[in-house]
N, C-alpha and C positions, 0 to 999 in steps of 0.2 A: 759743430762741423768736424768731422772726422780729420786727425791728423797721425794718421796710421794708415801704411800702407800695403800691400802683396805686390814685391817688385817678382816680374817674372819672364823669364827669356823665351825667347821667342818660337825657333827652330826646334823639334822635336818633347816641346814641353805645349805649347799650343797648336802647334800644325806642324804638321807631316813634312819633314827634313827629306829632300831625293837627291840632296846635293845644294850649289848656291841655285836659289830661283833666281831667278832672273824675266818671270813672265807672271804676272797679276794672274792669268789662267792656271799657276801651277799651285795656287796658295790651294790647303786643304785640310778643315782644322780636324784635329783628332778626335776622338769618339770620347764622350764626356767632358770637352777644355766648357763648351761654352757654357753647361748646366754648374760646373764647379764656380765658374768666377760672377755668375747671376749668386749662386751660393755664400761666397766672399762677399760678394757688391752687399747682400743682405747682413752681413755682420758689422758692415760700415767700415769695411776697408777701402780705400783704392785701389786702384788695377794700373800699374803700372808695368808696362815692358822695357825692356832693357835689354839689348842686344847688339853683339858684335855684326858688325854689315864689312867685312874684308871685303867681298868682290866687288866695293865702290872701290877700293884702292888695287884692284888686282883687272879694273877695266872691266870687271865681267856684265857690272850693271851698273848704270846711273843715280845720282841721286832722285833725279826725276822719277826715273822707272820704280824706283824700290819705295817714294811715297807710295804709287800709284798700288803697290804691295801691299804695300798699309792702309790700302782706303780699304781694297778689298778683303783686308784682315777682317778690319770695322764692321764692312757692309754682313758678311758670313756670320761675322757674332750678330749683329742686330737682328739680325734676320729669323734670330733664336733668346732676342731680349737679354744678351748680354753686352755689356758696354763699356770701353776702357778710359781711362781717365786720360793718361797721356801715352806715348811712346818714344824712347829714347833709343838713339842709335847710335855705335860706333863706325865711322867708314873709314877710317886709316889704321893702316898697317905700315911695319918697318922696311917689310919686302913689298909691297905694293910698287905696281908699274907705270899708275898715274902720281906725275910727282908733286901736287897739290895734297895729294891723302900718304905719300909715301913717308909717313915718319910715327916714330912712339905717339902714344897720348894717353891721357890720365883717362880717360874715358873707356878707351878698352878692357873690359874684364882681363885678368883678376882685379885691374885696377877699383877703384869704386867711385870712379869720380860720375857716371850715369846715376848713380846712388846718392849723393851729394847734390848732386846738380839737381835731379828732381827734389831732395829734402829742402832747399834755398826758394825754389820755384814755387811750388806748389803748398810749402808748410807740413814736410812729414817729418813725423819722429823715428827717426831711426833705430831707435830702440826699442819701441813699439811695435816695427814692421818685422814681416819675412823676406826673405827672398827663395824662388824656389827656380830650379833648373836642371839640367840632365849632366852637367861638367863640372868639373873640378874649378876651374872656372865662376861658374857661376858661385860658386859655395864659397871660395875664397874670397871673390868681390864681395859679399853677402858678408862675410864674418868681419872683415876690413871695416865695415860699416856700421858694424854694431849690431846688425840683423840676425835673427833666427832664421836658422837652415834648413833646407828639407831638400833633398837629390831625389829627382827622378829616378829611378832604376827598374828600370821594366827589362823582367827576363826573356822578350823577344828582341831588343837590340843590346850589341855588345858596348860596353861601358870603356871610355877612355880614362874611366875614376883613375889616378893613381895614388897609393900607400906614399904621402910625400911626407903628411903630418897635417895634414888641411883634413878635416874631417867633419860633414855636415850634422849638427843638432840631429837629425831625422830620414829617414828614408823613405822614400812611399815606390809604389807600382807605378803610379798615373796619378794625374790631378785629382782624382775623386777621392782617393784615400790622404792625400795633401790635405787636401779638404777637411777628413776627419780627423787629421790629427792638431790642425789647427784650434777644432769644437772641440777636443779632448783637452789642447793646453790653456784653450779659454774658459772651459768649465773648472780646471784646475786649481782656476786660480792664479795661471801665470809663473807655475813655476818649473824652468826651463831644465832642461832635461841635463843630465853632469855629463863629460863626454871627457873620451881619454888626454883631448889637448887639456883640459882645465887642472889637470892633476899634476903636482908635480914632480917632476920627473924622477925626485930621489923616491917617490911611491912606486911608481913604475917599472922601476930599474931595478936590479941588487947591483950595489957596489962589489970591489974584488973580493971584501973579505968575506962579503955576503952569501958571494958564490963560493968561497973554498970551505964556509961553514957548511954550505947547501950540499956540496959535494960529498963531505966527507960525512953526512948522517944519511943522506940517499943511496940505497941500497945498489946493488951492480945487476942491472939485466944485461941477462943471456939475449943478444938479439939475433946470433949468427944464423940459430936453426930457425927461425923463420923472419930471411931475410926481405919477405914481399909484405911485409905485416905492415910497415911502415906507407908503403905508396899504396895499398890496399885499402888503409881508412881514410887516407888523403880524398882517395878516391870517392869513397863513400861517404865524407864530409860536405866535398862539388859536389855532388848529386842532392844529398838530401839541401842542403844551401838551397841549389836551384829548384828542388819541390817546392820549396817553400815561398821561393818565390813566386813561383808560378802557380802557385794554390790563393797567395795573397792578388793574384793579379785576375783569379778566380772573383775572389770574393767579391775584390770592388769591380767588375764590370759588369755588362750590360747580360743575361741570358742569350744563346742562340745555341744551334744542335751543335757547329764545330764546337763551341765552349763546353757541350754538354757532351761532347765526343772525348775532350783532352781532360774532364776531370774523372771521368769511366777509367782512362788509358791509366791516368795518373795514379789511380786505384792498386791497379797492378804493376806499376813502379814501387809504390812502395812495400807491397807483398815482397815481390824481389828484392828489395833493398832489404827486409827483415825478414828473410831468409839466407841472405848474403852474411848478415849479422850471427846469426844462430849460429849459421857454420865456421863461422870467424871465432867465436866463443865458445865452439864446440874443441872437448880434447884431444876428438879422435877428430880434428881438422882436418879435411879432403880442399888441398888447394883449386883443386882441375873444380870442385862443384861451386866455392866462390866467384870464380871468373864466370863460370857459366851466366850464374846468375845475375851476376853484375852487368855481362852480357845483354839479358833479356831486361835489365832497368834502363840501361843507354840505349835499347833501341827503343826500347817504350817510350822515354822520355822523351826522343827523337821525334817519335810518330805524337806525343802530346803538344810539341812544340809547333811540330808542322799544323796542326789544325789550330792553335791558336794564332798563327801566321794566317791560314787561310781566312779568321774569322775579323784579323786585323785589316784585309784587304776588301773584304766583303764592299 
């Protein structure tokens, strides 16, 4: 019997987040959750959710009602023969307006006590499982626990990630690449990937003396005469980042013409991005023809985004 599990949240990692639901009619799972965790279910994982529920403590919705959320989570995976072991929920918060849910609890992510609590319950190994999510949040409950990490980050919604020092094992687009990198670390062998918290910090760092040795052998640039050189590659950093993401969010999803319209568009993103480059690295540099062109990759990229928007609504 399997005692390993994929703890996974709920809201924008399996169904379409539009705010709190609060109506059985608004659940809406996203395109590939239910084919990936029939995918898991076949490697003998468990499917467990784990999810912060504030608008029980903020009155917006019932306990009653947000079951009734959850049948219809169940019924929509079934429906497509995938099937979840359990669901765990948080409904208290500290500012909550109902004062039965209005206080802390270990149960709330980042806490991990959902994680715990299913590991007692059901017989998981915590160190065996994942946890996968689209927040900071979820990664932090996940590493608290023992868990391997993997962040959502799909380059059609903006990311509340923050740079805290919480930093997930993995990244994927969507569940389908979740998916594969799970087959990648089980074909592996199990061996987890090293990440910058594992390091420590006298690696990471230079001490003072470290820096005034680093100073004084590092040569002095001229940066005055070309003062835009700096937010120029900054620039071209964001961009090509978000190629990249949005080429990987190509890869794992499903064919249709907008998808086949935003990897055309993206084509010519990156022509302009390495054209951008050439004259950045050219000596006789023409400022006014990088901006141009830089120009014509943020609208590109603009018009690539917009259709993989159109194709996420379909």
């Amino acid at each position: 019997m399997s005692n390993k599990a994929i703890f996974l949240d709920r809201d924008d990692t399996l169904i379409y987040d539009p705010g709190y639901i609060n109506d059985p009619g608004h659940v809406r799972l996203l395109d590939g959750a239910a084919d990936a965790l029939i995918e898991l279910k076949s490697m003998d994982y468990k499917l467990v959710v784990v999810s912060n529920q504030s608008a029980v403590a903020r009155g917006m919705v019932t306990e009653k009602v947000l079951d009734k959320i959850h049948e219809r989570l169940r019924k929509l995976l079934a429906e497509k023969g995938a099937f979840l072991d359990k669901i765990y929920y948080c409904p208290y918060h500290p500012d909550g307006s109902v004062e039965k849910y209005s206080k802390e609890s270990d149960l709330r992510k980042p806490n991990h006590g959902m994680l715990v609590r299913a590991s007692e319950e059901i017989g998981i190994s915590l160190e065996d499982s994942w946890m996968i999510g689209d927040t900071s949040r979820d990664i932090e409950a996940g590493l608290r626990a023992g868990c391997k990490t993997i962040l959502l980050d799909s380059p059609l919604r903006k990311r509340t990630f923050e740079p805290d020092g919480i930093e997930p094992d993995y990244t994927a687009v969507n569940m389908k690449e979740a998916v594969n990198i799970i087959k990648k670390y089980n074909r592996s062998g199990g061996q987890r990937k090293i990440s910058t918290q594992s390091i420590p910090k006298g690696q990471t760092k230079l001490n003072s003396s470290d820096r005034q040795s680093q100073d004084a052998t590092m040569p002095i640039q001229n940066t005055e005469s070309h003062p835009h050189h700096g937010k120029t590659e900054q620039l071209l950093g964001h961009i090509l980042e978000q190629l990249k993401r949005t080429q990987r969010a190509d890869m794992f999803g499903d064919f249709s013409i907008m998808r086949l319209l935003a990897g055309v568009v993206q084509v010519f993103v990156l022509f302009c991005l390495l054209i951008s480059i050439w004259f950045l690295m050219s000596p006789n540099e023409k400022g006014s023809a990088i901006f141009v062109s830089l120009g014509f990759a943020i609208v590109l990229q603009l018009m690539a985004l917009t259709f993989f928007m159109m194709q996420g609504r379909k």
